[in-house]
C-alpha positions in Angstrom: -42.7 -13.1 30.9 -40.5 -14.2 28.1 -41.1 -12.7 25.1 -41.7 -14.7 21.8 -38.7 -14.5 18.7 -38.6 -16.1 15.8 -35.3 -18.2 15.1 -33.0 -16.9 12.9 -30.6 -19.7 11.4 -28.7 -16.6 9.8 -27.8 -15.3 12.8 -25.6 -18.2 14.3 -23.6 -17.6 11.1 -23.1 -14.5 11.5 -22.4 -15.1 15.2 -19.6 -17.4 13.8 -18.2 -15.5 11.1 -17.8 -12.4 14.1 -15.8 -14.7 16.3 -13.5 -16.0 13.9 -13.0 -12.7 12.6 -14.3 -12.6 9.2 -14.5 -9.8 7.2 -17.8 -7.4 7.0 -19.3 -8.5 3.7 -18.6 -12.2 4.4 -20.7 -11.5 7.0 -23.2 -9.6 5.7 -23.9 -12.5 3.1 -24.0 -14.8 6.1 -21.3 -16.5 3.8 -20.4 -20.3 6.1 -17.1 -19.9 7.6 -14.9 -23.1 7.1 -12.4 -21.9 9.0 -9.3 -20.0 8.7 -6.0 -19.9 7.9 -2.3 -18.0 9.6 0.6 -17.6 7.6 3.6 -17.9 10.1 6.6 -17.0 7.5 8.3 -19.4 4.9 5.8 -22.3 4.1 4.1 -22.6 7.5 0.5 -22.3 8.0 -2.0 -23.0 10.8 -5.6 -24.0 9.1 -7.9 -23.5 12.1 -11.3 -25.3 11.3 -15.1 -24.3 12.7 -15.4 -27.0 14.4 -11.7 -26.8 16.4 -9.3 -29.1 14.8 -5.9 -27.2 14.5 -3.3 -28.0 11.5 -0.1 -27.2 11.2 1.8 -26.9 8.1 5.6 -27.1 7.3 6.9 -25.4 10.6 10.3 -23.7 10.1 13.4 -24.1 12.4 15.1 -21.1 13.8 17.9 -21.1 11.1 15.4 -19.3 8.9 15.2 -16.1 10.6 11.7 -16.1 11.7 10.3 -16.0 15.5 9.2 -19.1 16.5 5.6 -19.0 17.7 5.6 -19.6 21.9 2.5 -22.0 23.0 1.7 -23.3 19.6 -0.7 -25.8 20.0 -2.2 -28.1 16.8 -3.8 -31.2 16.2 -2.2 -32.6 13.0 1.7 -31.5 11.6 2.1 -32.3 8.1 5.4 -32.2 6.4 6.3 -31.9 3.3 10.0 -32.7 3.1 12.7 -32.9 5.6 14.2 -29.8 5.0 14.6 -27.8 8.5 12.6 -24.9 7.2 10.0 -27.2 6.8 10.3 -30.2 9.1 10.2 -28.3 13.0 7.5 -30.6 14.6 8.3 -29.2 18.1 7.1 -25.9 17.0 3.9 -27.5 18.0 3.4 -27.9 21.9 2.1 -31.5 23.1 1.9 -34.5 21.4 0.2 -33.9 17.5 -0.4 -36.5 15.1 2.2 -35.8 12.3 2.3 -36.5 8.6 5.5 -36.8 6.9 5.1 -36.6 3.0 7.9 -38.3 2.1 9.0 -42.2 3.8 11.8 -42.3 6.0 14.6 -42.7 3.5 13.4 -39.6 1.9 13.7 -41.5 -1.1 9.9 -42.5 -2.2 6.6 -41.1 -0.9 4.6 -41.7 1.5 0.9 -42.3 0.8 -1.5 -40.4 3.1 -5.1 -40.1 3.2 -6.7 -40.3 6.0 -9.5 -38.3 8.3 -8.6 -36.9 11.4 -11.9 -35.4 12.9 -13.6 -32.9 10.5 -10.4 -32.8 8.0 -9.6 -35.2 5.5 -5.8 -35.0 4.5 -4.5 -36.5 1.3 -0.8 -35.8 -0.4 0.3 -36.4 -4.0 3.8 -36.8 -4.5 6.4 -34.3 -6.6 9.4 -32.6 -7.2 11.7 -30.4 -5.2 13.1 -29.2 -8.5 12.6 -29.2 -12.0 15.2 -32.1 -12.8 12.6 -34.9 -11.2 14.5 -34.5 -7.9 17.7 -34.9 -9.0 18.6 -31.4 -7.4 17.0 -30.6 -4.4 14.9 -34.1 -3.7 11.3 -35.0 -3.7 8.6 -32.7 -2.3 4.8 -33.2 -1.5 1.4 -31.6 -1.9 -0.8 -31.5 0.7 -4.8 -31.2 0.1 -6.7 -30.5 3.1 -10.7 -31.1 2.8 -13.0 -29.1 5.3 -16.2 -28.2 5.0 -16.5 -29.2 1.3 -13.2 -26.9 0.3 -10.1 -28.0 -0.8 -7.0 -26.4 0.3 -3.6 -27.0 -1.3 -0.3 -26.6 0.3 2.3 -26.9 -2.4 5.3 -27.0 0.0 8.5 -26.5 -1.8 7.0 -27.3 -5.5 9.9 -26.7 -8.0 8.4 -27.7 -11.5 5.3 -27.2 -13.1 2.9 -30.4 -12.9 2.3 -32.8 -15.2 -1.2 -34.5 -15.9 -0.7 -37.0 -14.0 0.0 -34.8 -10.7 -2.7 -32.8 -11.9 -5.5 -35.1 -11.5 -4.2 -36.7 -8.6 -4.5 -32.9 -7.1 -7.8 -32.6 -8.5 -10.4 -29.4 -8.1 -8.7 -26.9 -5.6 -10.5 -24.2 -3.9 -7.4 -22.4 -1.8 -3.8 -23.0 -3.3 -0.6 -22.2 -0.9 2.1 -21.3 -3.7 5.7 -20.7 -3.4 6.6 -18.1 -5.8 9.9 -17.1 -4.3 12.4 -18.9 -6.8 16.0 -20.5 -5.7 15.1 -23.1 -4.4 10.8 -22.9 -5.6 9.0 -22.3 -8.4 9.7 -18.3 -9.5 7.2 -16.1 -10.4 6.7 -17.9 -14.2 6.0 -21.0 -12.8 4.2 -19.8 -10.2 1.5 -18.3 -12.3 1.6 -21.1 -14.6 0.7 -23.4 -11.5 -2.0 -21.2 -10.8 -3.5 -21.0 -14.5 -3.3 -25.0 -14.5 -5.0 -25.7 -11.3 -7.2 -23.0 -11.5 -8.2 -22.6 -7.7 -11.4 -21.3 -7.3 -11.5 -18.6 -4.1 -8.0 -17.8 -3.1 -4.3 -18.2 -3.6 -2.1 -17.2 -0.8 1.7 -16.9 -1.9 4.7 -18.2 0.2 8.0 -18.9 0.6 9.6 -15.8 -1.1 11.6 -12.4 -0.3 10.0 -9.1 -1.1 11.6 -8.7 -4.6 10.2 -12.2 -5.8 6.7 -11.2 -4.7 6.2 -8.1 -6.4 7.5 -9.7 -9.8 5.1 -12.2 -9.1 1.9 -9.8 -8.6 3.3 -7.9 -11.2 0.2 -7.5 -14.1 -1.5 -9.1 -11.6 -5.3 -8.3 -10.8 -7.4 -8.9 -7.6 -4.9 -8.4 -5.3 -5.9 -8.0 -1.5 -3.1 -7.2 0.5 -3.9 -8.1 4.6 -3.3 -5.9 7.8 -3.1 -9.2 10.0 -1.4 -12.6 9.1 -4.8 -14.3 9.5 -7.9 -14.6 6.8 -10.8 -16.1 6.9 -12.1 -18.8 4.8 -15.6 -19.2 3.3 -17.1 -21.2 0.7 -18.6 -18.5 -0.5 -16.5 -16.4 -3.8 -15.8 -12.9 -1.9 -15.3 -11.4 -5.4 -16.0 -12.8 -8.9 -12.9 -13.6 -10.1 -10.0 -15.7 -7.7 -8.1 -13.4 -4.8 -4.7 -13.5 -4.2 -4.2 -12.4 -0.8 -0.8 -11.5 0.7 -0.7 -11.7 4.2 2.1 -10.2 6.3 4.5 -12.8 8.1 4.7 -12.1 11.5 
């Protein structure tokens, strides 16, 4: 005879949050996964969603040192210049659907913002440098909406923004930052990116060498350093005040 349980809506979550590998007291709280993200070296990301849809971000060529991921499969490729750390679409296996930020010339923007299953992908146009472009060319932000959090991929920001970029950027909850300096912002302008879009859950830096990230966490609090290149992300605040979690490249 079958035996009577009451349903437990909790329980799927958890369920969830255990197969995408969430941490124990995200899923103690039963905190709703969104999805999660892997950090693959230099600017590229993977943003995996709950629901399956598979983003890639910025995939690097060979020429920057890092293994190229074998049997890479995603749904979406944005990139956010045609530089070839940033601009490897065959990284990805099959045929994606790719987003270039900038148009063809590489000389004006392109305007994207669009839904592609349970992602909506938007870009606000900037600056590879602090001289408006002059230097290093034009650059664009990505924001990824999923499950009701925002997710901003800076690419190869080299200025701090100005009001106008900032409200076109608008509320951030997870903010992909170069702090590597050269060619990026350095570890100043890094933080004073951070202090003016004041991302609520998590920053993730990127696009740096060793040195250039521990000035940048210098001072620094709420720092959560990660065994594996992958975290998970919730909409739920792990701590009270914003992470910055470093992740190992691979």
């Amino acid at each position: 005879m079958w035996s009577r349980r009451r349903f437990r809506p909790w329980a799927l979550l958890l369920g969830l949050a255990v197969i995408l590998g969430a941490e124990p007291s995200a899923r103690a709280a039963g905190a709703p996964v969104v999805g999660k993200l892997t950090w693959y070296g230099q600017s590229c990301f993977l943003l995996e969603t709950a629901a399956g849809t598979r983003v890639l971000m910025d995939p690097f060529g060979k020429a920057t040192g890092y293994p190229l991921p074998a049997n890479l499969r995603a749904d979406v490729v944005t990139i956010s210049h045609e530089h070839p750390d940033h601009n490897n679409v065959r990284m990805s296996t099959g045929a994606p659907h790719v987003l270039h930020g900038l148009t063809a010339d590489k000389k004006g923007w392109a305007r994207i913002e669009e839904r592609f299953r349970d992602v909506s992908i938007r870009s606000v146009g900037v600056y590879h440098d602090d001289k408006r472009g002059a230097l290093r060319g034009l650059d664009t932000v990505f924001i990824f909406e999923v499950g009701g959090l925002r997710i901003a991929h800076l690419g190869d920001l080299g200025h701090v923004l100005d009001d106008d970029q900032l409200e076109a950027i608008g509320s951030v909850d997870v903010l992909l930052v170069p702090v590597g300096g050269a060619t990026t912002l350095d570890a100043y302008q890094a933080t004073r990116v951070i202090d003016q879009l004041h991302p609520r859950l998590m920053i993730i830096p990127m696009h740096y060498k060793t040195d250039a990230l521990d000035l940048f966490l210098e001072r620094k609090a709420n720092v959560r350093r990660e065994a594996q290149p992958t975290v998970v992300v919730t909409s739920v605040k792990a701590r009270p005040a914003t992470e910055i979690v470093v992740l190992p490249d691979r």
